[in-house]
C-alpha positions in Angstrom: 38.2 129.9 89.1 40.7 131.0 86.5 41.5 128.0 83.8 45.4 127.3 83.9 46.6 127.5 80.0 49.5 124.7 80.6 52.2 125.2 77.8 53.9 122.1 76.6 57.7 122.3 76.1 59.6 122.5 72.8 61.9 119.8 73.6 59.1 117.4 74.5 58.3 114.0 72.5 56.3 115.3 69.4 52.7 113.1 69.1 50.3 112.7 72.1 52.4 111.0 74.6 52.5 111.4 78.3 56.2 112.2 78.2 56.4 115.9 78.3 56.9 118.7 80.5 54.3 121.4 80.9 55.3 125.0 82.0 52.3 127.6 83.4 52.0 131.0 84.7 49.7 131.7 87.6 49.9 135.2 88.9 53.2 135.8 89.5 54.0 131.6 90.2 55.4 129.7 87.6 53.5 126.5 88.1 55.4 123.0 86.4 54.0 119.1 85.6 54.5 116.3 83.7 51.6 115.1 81.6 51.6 111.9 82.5 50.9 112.7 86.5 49.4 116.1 86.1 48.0 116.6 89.3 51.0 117.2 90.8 52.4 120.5 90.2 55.7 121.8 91.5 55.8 126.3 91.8 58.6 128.2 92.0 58.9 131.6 90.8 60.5 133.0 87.2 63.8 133.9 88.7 64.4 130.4 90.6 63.2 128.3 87.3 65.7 130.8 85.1 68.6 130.0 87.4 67.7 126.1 87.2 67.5 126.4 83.6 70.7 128.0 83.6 72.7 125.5 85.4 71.1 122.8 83.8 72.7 124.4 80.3 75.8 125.2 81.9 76.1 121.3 83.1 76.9 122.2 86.6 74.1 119.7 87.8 75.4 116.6 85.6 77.0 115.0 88.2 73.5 114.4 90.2 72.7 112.1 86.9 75.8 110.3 87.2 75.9 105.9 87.9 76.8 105.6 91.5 80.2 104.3 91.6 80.0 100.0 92.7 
């Protein structure tokens, strides 16, 4: 079996902590996991993470982070 090279992301914590998101590409999958549970691993593929990306940036997914109104 192929090793996975797991790619840490720029905007992550700088040090060693477990607070960072980790990006890899397996075949044609791009494979995703945070280091401090990284045996799970979300896939989706380059053209489904770019338009996440993209409305993440564009702020069209703030409201989902938003306090629930009491």
């Amino acid at each position: 079996m192929t090793e996975v090279n797991w790619q840490k992301s720029s905007y992550s914590s700088a040090g060693d902590g477990n607070s960072c998101i980790e990006l890899a590409l397996i075949g044609t999958t791009v494979a995703l996991r945070e280091s401090d549970d990284p045996r799970t691993v979300l896939a989706t593929t380059p053209m489904k993470l770019g338009a996440l990306l993209r409305s993440i940036k564009a702020g069209e997914l703030d409201h989902l982070a938003a306090a629930p109104e009491a």
